[in-house]
N, C-alpha and C positions, 0 to 999 in steps of 0.2 A: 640570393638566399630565400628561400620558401616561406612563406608569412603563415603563421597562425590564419586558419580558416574555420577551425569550428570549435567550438570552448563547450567543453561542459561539464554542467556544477551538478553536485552531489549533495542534494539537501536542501528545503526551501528554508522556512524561520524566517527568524531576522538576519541572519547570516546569509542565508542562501539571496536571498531576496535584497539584499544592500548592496552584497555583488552582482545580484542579476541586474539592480536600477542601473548600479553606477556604471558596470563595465558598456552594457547598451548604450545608456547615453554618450560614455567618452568613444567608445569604438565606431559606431554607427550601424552602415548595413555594411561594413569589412569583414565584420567573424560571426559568422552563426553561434547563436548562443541558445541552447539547451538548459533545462534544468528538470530533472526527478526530482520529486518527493511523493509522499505517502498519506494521504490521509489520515490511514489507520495510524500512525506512527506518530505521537505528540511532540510538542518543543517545548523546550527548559521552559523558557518565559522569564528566565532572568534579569531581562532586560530593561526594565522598564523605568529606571531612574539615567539621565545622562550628566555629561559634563560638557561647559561651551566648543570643546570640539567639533561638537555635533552641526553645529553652522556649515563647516566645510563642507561635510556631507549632504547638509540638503542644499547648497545654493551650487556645489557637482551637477546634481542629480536636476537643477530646476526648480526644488519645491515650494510650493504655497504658502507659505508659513498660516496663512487664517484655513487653507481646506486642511492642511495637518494638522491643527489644532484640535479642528470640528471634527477630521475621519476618527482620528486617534482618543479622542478624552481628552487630552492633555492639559497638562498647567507647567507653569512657569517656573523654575526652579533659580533658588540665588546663593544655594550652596548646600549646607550638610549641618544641622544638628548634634553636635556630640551629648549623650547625656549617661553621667557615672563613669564616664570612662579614667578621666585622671584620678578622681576618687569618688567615692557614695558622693552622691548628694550635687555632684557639680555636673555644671553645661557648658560647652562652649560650641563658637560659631564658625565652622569653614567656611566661609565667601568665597562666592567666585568672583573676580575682577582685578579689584587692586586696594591694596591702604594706602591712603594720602596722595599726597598729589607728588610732583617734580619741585621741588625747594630748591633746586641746585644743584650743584654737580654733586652731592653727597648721596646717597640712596637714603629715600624716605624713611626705610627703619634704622637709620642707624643715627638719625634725628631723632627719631622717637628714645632710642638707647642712650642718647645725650641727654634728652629734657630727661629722661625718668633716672640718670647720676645725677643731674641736678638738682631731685627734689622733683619732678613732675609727679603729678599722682593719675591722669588718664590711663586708663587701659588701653591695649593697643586697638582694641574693636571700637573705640571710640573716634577711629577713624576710619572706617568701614561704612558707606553707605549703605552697600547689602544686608550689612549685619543689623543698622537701624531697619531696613524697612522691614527684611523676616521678623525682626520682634515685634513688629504694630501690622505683621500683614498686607503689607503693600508689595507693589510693585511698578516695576520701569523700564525700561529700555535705555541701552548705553546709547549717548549722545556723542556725536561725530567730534563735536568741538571740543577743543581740550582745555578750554576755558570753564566747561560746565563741569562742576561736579558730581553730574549723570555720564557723564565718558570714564568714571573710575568704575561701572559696573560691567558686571559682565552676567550669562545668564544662559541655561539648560531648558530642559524638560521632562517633566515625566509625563507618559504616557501609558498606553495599553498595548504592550509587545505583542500579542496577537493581532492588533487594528491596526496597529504602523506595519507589519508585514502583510496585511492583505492588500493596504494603501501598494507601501511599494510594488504587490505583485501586479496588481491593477496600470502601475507607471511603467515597469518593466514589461509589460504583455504589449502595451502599445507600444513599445520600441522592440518591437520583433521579436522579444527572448518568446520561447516554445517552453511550456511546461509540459513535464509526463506523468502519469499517476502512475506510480506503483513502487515496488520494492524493487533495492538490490537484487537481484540473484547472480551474476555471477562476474568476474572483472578479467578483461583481455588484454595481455601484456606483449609485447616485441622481445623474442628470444634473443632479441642481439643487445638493445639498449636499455630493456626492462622496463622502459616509457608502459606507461597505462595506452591500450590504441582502443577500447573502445566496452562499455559497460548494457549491460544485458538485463532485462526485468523481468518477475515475474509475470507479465503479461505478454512477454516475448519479443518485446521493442529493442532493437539494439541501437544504442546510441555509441559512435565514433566520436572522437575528437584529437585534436591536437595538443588541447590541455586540459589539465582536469582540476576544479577547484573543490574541494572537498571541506563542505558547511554540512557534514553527518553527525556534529554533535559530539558529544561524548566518546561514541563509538569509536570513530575517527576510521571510516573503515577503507579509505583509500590509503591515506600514510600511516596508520595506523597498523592496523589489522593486512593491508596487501604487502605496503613499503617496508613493514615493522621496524618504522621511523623513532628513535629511543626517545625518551619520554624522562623526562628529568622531574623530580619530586621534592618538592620544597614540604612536605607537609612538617617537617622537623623544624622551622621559621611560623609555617602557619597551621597550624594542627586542626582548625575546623573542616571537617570531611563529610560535612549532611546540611540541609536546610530542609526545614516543611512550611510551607507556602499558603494563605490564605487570604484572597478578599473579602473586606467586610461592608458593612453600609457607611455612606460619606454623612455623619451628624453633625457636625460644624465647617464654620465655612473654610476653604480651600485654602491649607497653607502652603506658601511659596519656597519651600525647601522640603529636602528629607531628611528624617529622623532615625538617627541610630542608639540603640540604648540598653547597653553592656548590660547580660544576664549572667548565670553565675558559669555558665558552659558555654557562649557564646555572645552576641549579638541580636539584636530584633531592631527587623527595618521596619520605617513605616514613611509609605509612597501616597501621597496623596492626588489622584486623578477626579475629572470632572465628576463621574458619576460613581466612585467607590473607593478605597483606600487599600491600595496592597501594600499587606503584612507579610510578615516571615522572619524565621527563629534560626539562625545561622550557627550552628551547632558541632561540637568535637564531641565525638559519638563515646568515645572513651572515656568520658565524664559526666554522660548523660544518657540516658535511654531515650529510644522515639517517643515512647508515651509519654515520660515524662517531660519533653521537649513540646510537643502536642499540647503539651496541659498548659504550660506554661505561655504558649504564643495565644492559647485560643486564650485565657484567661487576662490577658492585656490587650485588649482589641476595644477601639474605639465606638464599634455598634455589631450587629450582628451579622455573625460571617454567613457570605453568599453563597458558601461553596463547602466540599468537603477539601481538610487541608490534604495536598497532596508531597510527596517527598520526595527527595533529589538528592541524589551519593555526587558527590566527587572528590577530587583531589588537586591539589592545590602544586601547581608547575606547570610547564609546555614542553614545546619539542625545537630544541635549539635549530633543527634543520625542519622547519615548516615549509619551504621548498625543498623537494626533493624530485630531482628527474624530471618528470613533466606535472609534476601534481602540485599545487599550495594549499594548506590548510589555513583557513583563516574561522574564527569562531572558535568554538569551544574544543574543536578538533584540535586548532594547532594550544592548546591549552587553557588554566582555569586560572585566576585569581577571583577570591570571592568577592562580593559585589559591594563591599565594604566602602570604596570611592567610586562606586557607578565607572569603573573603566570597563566594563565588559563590550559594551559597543562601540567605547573608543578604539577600542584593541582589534574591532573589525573593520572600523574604516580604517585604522589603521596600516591592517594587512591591505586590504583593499586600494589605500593610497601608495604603496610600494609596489605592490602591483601593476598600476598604472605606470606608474613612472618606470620600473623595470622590465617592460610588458617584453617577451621574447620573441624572437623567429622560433620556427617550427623545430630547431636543433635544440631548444631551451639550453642555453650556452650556461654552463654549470657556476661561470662568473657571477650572470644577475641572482643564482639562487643561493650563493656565498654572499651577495652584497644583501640581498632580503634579509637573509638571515641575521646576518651581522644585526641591521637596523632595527630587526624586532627583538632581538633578544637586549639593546640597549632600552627600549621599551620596555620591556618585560620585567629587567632585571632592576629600572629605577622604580617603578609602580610598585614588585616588592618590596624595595627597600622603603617607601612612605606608608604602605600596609602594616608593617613588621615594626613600626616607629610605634603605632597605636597601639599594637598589643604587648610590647614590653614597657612603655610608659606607663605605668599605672601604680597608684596607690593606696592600701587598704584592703584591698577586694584579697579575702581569705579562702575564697572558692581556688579546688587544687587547680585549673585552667589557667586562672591567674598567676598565682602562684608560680605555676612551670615557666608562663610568657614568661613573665618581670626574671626571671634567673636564667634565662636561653641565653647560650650563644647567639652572637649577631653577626654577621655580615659587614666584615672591614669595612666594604664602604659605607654604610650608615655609621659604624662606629665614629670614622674619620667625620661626615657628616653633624654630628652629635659633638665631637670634640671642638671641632670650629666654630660653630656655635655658642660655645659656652664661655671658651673663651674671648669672642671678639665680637660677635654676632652676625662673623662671618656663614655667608650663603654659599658653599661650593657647590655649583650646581653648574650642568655641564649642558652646552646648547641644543643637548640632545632629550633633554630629559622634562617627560612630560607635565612634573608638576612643577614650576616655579616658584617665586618666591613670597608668593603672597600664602601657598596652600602650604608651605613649609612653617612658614613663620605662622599661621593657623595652629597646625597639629604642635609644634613643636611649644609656644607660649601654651597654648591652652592643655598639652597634658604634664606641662610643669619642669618643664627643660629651658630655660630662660640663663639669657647672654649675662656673662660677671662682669662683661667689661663691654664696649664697642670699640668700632676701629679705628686707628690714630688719624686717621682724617675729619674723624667726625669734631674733632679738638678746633680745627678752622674756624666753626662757625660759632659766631656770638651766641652767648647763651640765653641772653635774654631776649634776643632778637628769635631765634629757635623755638621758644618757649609763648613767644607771644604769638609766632605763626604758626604753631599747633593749636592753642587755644582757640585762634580762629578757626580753620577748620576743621573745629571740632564742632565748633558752632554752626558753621555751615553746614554741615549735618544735620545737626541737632535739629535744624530750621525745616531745612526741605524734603527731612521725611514726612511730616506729618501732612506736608502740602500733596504728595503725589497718591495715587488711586488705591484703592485697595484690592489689593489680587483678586478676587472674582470680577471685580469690576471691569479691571483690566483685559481679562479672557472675556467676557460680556461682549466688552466694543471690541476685538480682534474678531468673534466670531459671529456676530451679530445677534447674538440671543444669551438669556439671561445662565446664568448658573445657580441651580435652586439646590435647596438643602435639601436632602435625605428626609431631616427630621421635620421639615416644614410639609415634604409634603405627602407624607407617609400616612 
């Protein structure tokens, strides 16, 4: 059977460039790997908040964790800010890691749903290490032990989407990948099997290959636009179809999570990096105007914006067959989900890691691109359904966006998700599905969807015995936040130099 000999990618970004690090380094010198992109031709930049996934992909690739840190800006992330979203005036805290420890063979929230029918009065974030140190600004590293109550964290990044893709082109160039400058101009197909055989620029370079991975963004102009690969639309689930985009100056010091915090047409993120803070006003265009979306992002900005804001259309769905023939789209090509839980880079290692493990012979057997497909669109379709939980959850907010979320139709399987829950504090949740149960039992407590009962197992355990071994580790918390470092400090000694304020030293 004839092997894959020469691969080429369609688009640099972070897309482009996450497939060029990773496939080089898993491949070697076996498949010639090419990549176009354009100068003239800008990238979303979406990307700049992640989720602990993200580990996979740099210790793939080899990476530094202290020269990533330093190429990129980066800080440490320990989950997600909710603010207004259940109603005016309230906040809560997605962590990433874990609540409580292992008590027993019962799962730790369903301890939790026992002590609080007994009269407990702790919140469940009161078992949340992450969640203590984002409130005092600290930070940590999960520990290997499972004795320490620093092995319940877990931990992201944000960075500068254009400085992690230079990073990685920089690691990708030394493992042989060949960049091209220029534009599409024109795509060469085999009359027999319709396979992509080789892409042409406008500076006259023809590039061949065996497969084509198509990081063109938006456009999506190999499955897209060549393959006219169908394109499914969820905007009826999630109606935001615009964001406008702005860094500001960094005035205080570096918080350890991201901030989301429901407007009356959308959402406004706020990213916090070593040397600046990206914002942006995540917006459903039919409830708002640009300008008045504009007015609204620049007029809630922590210092003043570095840049002019810039705007981004899209649509909210993918393309169930992201393999097709010889082409994969991975990135924005094979679809969008907005940036609401930072899966947009999950969603390219993603592709990228099905890739790998499905990697073809040169016939690209139409098997592995049915089994990709399958695997991503179970991705796809749980990530909806934990997106689609925050925006029908809501109470109060009079603005019509709201309004229409809270009265949608929903998606059986959140519904079923939402009724087990309520009932028992059962978690159905399926081994395939990206967010677990610590980011479930997050959104779903904190925007006021909470268990009537737990499940008849939880009845086992002594109640006061339960109730006493919560209160400890509640305590243990309580203790060893205030002991561990405070997030600049922590980025400080990882990169060897200090992180100074904006305002200090402006």
């Amino acid at each position: 059977m004839a092997r894959i000999e020469r691969l080429v990618i369609l688009g640099g970004g972070t897309a482009g460039w996450m497939t060029a690090a990773a496939l080089s380094k898993t491949l070697g010198a076996k498949v010639a790997i090419d990549l176009l992109e354009s100068d003239a031709i800008g990238t979303v930049g979406v990307g700049e908040a992640t989720i602990p996934t993200i580990h996979w992909f740099n210790q793939l690739i080899g990476l530094d964790e202290a020269e990533f840190v330093r190429a990129t800006k980066a800080s440490f992330k320990l989950g997600i800010e909710f603010v207004d979203w259940a109603r005016p005036g309230h906040r809560y805290f997605h962590p990433f890691g874990r609540y409580g420890v292992d008590l027993g063979p019962v799962p730790f929230h369903q301890c939790w749903l026992k002590a609080q029918s007994d009269g407990a009065a702790a919140p469940l974030s009161a078992y949340s290490l992450a969640t203590a140190l984002a409130a005092q600004n600290r930070f940590a590293k999960p520990s290997d032990d499972p004795r320490s109550i620093l092995s319940t964290l877990g931990y992201a990044y944000h960075f500068d989407a254009s400085l992690y893709a230079a990073h990685l082109r920089g690691l990708a160039q030394a493992n042989r990948v060949r960049r091209h400058e220029g534009k599409l101009q024109a795509v060469e197909r085999d009359p027999n099997t319709g396979f992509v055989t080789a892409i042409t620029t406008d500076r006259g370079e023809r590039l061949a290959g065996d497969l084509f991975v198509d990081c063109s963004g938006f456009r999506a102009v190999l499955i897209g636009e060549e393959l006219d690969t169908a394109f499914e639309d969820w905007s009826h689930w999630l109606p935001c179809d615009r964001a406008v985009a702005v860094p500001c100056a960094r005035v205080v010091d570096t918080t350890p999570y991201t901030r989301s915090t429901l407007r009356p047409a959308g959402w406004q993120w706020r990213i916090p990096l070593q040397h600046r803070i990206g914002n942006g006003y995540v917006y459903a265009s039919s409830f708002v105007s640009d300008d008045e979306a504009t007015a609204t992002l620049l007029a809630n900005l922590d210092g003043e914006p570095l840049a002019d804001p810039r705007m981004l259309r899209f649509t909210a769905g993918f393309r169930r067959e992201s393999w097709t023939k010889n082409v994969v789209a991975i990135g924005l090509s094979s679809g969008f989900l907005e940036p609401l839980e930072s899966t947009s880079i999950h969603l390219i290692q993603s592709g990228i890691a099905k890739l790998i493990a499905l990697f073809p012979d040169a016939d690209c057997d139409p098997a592995l691109a049915r089994q990709f497909n399958t695997l991503f669109g179970i991705d796809m379709d749980g990530i909806k359904d934990f997106l689609i939980l925050h925006y029908h959850a809501t109470e109060a907010h009079e603005a019509p966006l709201w309004q229409h979320t809270r009265h949608m139709a929903l998606p059986d399987s959140l519904i079923a998700k939402e009724q087990h829950y309520r009932r028992t504090g059962r978690l159905m949740l399926t081994s395939d599905e990206l967010f677990r149960e610590a980011s479930w039992l997050a959104v779903l407590n904190g925007q006021g969807i909470v268990a009537t009962d737990h499940s008849p197992i939880a009845d086992t355990i002594d109640s006061a015995t339960n109730r006493r071994q919560l209160d400890q580790l509640a305590a243990i918390i309580a203790r060893a936040a205030p002991t561990l470092p405070m997030h600049d400090d922590a980025i400080a000694a990882l990169i060897g130099q200090p992180v100074r304020n904006a305002a200090l030293v402006a």
